[in-house]
PAKESE-869196 format. One line per 10 residues: number of its first residue (from 1); for each residue x negated, z negated, y of N, C-alpha, C. Coordinates in pm, whole numbers, m for minus. Layout:
N
NUM = X/Z/Y/X/Z/Y/X/Z/Y  ...
END
This chain:
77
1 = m3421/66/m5691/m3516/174/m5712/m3457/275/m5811  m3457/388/m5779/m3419/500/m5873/m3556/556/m5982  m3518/545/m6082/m3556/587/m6227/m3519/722/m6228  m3655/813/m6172/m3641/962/m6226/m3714/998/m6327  m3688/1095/m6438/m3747/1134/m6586/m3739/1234/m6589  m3875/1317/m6616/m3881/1428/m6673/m3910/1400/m6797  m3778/1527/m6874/m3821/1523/m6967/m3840/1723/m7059  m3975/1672/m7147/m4028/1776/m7157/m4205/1786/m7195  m4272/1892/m7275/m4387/1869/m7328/m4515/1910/m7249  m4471/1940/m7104/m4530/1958/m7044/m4568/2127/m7009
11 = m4449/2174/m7021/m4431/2318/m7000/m4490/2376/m6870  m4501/2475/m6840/m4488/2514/m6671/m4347/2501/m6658  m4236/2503/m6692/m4071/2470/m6619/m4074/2336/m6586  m4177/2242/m6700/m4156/2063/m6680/m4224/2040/m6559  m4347/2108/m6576/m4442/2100/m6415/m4354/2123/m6290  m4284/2216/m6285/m4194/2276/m6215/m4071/2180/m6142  m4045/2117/m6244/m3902/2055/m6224/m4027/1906/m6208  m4103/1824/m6215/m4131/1731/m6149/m4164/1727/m6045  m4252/1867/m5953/m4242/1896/m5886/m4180/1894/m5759  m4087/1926/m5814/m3955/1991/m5710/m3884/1842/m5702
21 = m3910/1745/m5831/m3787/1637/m5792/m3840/1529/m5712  m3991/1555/m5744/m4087/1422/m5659/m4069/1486/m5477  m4097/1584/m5522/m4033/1679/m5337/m3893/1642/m5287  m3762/1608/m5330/m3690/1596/m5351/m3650/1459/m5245  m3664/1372/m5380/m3704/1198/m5386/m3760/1167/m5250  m3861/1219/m5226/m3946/1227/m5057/m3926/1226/m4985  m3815/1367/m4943/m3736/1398/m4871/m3641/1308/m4867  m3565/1243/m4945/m3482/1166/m4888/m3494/985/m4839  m3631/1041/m4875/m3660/874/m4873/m3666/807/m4957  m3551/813/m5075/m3579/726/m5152/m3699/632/m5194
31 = m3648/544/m5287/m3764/438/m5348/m3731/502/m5505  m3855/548/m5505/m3847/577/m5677/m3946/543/m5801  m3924/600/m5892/m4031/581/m5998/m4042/712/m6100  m4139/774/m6078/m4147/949/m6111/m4177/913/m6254  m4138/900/m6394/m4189/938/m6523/m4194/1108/m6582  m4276/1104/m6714/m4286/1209/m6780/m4278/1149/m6879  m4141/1240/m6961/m4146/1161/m7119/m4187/1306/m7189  m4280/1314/m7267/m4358/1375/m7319/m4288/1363/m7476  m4280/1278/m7532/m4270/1211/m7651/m4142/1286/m7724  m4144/1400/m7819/m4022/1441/m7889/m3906/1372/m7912
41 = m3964/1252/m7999/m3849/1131/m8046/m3777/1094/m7921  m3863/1029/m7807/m3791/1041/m7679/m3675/1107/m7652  m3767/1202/m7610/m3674/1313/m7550/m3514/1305/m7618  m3561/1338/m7765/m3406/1342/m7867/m3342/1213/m7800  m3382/1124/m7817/m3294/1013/m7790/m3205/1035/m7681  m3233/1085/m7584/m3127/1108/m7478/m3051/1209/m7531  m3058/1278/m7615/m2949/1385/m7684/m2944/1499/m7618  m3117/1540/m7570/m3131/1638/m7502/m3240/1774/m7599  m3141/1861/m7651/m3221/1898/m7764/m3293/2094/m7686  m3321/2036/m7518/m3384/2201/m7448/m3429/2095/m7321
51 = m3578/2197/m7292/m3636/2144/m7225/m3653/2210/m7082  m3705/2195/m6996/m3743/2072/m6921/m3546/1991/m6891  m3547/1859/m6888/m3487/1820/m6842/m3453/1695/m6724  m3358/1666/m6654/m3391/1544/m6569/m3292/1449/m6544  m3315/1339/m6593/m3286/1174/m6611/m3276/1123/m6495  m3152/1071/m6416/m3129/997/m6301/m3107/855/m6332  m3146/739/m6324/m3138/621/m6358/m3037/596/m6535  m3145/699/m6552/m3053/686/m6752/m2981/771/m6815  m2927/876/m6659/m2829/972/m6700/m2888/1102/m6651  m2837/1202/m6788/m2897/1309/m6779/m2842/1434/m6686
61 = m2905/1433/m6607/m2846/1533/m6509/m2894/1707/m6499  m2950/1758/m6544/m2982/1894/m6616/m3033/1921/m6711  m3018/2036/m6736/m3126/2064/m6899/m3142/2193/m6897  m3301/2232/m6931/m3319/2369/m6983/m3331/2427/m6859  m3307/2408/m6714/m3320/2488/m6646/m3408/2379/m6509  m3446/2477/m6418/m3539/2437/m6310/m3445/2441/m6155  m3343/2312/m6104/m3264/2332/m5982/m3361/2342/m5879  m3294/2404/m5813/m3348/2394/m5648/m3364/2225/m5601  m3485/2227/m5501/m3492/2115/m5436/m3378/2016/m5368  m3289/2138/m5286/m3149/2070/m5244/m3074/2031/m5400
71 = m3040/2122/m5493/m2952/2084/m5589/m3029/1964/m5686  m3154/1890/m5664/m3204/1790/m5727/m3129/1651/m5601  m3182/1702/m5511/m3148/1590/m5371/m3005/1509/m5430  m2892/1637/m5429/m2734/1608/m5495/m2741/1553/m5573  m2823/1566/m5695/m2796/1465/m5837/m2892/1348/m5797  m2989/1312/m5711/m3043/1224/m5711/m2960/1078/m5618  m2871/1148/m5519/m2809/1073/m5377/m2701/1017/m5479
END
């Protein structure tokens, strides 16, 4: 099962980018597990200091910005 994370305080970009990655995830079928890490301390811990960002099974695969549906698909496959 793939571990997807948003991370972020719940911006419209965070809305945005869970969005698009749960659309994503769908599309390919996958088996997933959609989080929102909300939590500052969190967030830092991944050493992600701009938001919205997104977490592929642990690893951080964008930051600060909102990919296209196809360019989430790529970091998710």
């Amino acid at each position: 099962m793939k571990k997807l994370q948003i991370l972020g305080p719940g911006c419209p970009k965070c809305v945005e980018l869970a969005k698009r990655t749960d659309e994503a995830a769908k599309a390919l079928g996958a088996d997933y597990e959609l989080e929102k890490v909300t939590e500052l301390s969190k967030i830092m811990a991944f050493g992600v200091f701009g938001t919205p960002a997104l977490v592929v099974d642990g690893e951080v695969k964008v930051v600060g910005k909102v990919p296209s549906v196809e360019e989430i698909k790529k970091m998710i496959s």
